[in-house]
C-alpha positions in Angstrom: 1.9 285.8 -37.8 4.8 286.2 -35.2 5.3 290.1 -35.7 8.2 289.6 -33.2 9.8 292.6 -31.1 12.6 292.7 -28.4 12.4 290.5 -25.2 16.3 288.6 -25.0 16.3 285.0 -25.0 19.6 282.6 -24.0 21.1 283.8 -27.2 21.3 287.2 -27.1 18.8 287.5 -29.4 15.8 289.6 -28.3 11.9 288.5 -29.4 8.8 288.4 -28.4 5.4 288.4 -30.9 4.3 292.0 -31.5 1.2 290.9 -31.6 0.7 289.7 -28.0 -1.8 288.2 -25.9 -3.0 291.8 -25.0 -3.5 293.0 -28.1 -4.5 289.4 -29.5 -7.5 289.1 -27.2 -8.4 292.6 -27.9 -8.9 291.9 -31.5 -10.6 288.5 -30.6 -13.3 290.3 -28.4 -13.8 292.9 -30.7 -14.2 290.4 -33.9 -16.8 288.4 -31.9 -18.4 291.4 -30.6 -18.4 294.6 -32.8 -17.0 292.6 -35.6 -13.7 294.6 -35.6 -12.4 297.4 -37.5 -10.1 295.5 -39.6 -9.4 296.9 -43.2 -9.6 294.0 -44.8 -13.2 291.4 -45.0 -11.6 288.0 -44.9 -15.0 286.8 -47.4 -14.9 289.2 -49.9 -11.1 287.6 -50.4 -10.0 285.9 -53.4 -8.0 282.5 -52.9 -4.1 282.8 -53.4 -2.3 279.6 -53.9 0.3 278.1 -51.6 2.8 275.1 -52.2 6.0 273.7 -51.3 6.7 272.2 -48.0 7.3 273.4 -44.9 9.5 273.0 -41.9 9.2 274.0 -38.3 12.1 273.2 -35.7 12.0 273.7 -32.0 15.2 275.4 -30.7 14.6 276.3 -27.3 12.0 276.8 -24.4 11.2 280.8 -25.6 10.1 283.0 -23.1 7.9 280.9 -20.8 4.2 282.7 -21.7 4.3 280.7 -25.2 4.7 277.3 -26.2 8.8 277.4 -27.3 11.3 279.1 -29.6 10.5 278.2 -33.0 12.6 278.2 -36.2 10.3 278.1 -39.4 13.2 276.6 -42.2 12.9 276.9 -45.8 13.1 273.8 -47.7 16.0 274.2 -50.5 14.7 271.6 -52.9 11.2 272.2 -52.4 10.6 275.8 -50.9 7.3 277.2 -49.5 5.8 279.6 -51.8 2.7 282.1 -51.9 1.0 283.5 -55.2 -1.4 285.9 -54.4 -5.0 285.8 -56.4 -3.6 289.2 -58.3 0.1 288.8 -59.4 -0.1 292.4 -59.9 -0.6 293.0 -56.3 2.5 294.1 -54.0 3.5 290.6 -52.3 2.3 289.0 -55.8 4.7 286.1 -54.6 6.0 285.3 -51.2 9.0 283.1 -50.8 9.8 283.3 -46.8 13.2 283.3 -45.8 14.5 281.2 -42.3 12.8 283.2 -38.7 12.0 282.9 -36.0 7.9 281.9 -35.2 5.6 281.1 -32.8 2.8 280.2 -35.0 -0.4 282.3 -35.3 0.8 284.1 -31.6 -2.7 283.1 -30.3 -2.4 283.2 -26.1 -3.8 280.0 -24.8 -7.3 281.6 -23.4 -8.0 281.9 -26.9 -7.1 278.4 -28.1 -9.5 276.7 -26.6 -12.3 278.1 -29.7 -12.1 276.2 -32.9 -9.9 276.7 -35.4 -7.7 279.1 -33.2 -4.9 277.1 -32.8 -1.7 278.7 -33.5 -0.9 276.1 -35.9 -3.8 275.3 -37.9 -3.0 277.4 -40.9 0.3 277.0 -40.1 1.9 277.8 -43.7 -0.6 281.2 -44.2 1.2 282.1 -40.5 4.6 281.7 -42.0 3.6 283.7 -44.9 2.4 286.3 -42.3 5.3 286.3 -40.4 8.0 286.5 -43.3 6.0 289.8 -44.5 6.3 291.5 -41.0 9.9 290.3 -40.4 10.5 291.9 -44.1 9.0 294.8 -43.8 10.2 295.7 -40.3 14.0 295.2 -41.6 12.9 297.6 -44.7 11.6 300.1 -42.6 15.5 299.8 -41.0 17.0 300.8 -43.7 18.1 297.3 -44.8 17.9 296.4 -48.6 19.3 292.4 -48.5 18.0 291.0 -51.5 15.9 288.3 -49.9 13.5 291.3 -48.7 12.6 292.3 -52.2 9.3 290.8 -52.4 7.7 293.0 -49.9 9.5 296.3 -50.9 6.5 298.6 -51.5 3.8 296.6 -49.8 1.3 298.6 -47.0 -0.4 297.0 -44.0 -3.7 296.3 -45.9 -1.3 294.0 -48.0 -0.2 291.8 -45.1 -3.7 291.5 -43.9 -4.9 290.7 -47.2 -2.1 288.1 -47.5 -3.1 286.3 -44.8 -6.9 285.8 -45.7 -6.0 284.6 -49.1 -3.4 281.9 -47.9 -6.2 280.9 -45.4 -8.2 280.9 -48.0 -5.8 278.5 -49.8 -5.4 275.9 -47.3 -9.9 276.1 -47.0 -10.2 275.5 -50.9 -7.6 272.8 -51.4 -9.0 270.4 -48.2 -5.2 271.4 -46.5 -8.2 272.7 -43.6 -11.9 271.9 -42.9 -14.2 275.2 -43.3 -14.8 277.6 -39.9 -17.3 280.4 -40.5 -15.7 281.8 -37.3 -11.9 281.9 -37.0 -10.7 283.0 -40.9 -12.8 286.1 -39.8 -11.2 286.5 -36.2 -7.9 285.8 -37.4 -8.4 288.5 -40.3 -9.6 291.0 -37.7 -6.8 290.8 -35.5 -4.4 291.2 -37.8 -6.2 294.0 -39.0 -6.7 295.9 -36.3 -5.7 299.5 -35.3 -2.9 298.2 -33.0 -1.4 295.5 -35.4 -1.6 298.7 -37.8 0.5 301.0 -35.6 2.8 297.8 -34.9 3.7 297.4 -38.4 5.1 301.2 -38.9 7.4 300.0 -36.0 11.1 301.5 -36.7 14.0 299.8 -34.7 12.3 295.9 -34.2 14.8 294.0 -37.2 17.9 293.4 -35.1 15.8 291.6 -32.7 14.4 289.6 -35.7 18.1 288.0 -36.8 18.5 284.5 -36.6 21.7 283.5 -34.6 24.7 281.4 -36.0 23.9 278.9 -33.3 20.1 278.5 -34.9 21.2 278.0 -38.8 24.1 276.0 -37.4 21.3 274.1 -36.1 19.1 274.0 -39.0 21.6 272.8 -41.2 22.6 269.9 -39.0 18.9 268.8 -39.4 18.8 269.2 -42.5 22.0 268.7 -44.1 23.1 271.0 -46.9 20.1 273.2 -46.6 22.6 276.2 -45.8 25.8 274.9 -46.8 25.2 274.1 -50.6 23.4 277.7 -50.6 26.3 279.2 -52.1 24.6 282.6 -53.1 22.2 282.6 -49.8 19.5 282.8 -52.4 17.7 279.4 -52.2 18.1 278.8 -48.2 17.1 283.1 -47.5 20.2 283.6 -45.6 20.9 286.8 -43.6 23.9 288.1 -45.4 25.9 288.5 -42.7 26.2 284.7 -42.4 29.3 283.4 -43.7 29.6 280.2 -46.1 31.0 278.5 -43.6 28.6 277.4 -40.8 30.1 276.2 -37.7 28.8 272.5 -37.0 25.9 272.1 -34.1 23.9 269.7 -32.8 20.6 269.2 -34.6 17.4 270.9 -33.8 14.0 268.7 -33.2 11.9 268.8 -36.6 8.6 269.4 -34.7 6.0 269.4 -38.3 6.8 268.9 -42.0 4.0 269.3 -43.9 4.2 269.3 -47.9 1.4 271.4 -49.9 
């Protein structure tokens, strides 16, 4: 649920989540006390299905408002995959390529509730946040093949993409039931302001993961990049080469297989 933008880390690489504490814990006090404008109600969702594992590495000390630079990395022999409730649906399936995360981009003050951790529904996040990283590169004018299954999708999509991979993790006992935070989580994400974020021009060249990272990724998990040989299975930036310069490892911080 990253929805990163520009802020330039050690890298050269610019980020920060879109969605930020600001605008976080303006959809959190409107959810618990208006109920929220968002387009989409979290319970009238349908449950979309989620499998495959997931991996999360820690790369660097971010910013300094968040917990670190996260790099969410697709698992080639077992890759994390969405299936909404309606194949039909734009987003129908969701395969998310490697980017940069910060989990659900929850600020601190609003950790403290349960279920508002930024990793609790960790894999529906990553969904989230592949959809955003996506769609802002779309919106750029960039038509790399590994953006194709969010060509045509609008914001109510995302939002409703969200809810149903929460929804997911609830019905298959990955998560315990909250009758507070599906809703909250739904809301913010749905709000006018994460609305207005998501027609965003100009935000994908922040979003590219550097050489240094996949180098990285690769050395932690070895031949995840390099036995990609058509970039199709790992959900490599074209722009990489084949050849990936060697790097120390990054730290694995979570695997978790669905």
């Amino acid at each position: 649920m990253s929805q990163t933008r520009r802020l330039h880390d050690s890298h050269g690489i610019s980020q920060r989540p879109l969605l930020n504490s600001i605008v976080w814990l303006s959809a959190l006090t409107m959810a618990l006390i208006v109920g929220a404008c968002s387009s989409i109600d979290y319970r009238k969702l349908s449950s979309g299905q989620l499998s495959g594992s997931l991996f999360v590495m820690w790369v660097g000390e971010g910013d300094g408002s968040g917990d670190g630079k996260f790099l969410f990395v697709p698992d080639p022999g077992d890759p994390l995959i969405f299936h909404r409730s309606d194949p039909g649906a734009h987003g129908g399936t969701i395969q998310p390529g490697i980017m940069y995360t910060d989990g659900g981009s929850i600020p601190k003050i609003g950790q403290g509730f349960k279920g508002l951790s930024p990793w609790g529904y960790a894999p529906a996040y990553m969904i989230h946040d592949w959809v955003f990283t996506a769609h802002h590169c779309i919106v750029d004018g960039i038509t790399e093949v590994r953006f194709d299954q969010v060509q045509g999708m609008e914001f109510d999509d995302s939002v409703a993409i969200l809810g149903e991979a929460i929804k997911a993790l609830v019905e298959t006992r990955r998560v315990a039931p909250n009758d507070v935070a599906p809703d909250v989580i739904t809301a913010a994400v749905g709000s006018v302001v994460a609305r207005n974020l998501w027609n965003e021009h100009g935000a994908c060249k922040s979003l590219q993961v550097s050489a240094k990272d996949i180098a990285a990724a690769e050395a932690a998990i070895p031949g995840s990049t390099s036995k990609a040989k058509n970039l199709s299975t790992f959900r490599l930036p074209e722009a990489i080469g084949p050849s990936i310069p060697a790097a120390k490892p990054a730290k694995i911080v979570a695997r978790v297989s669905l």
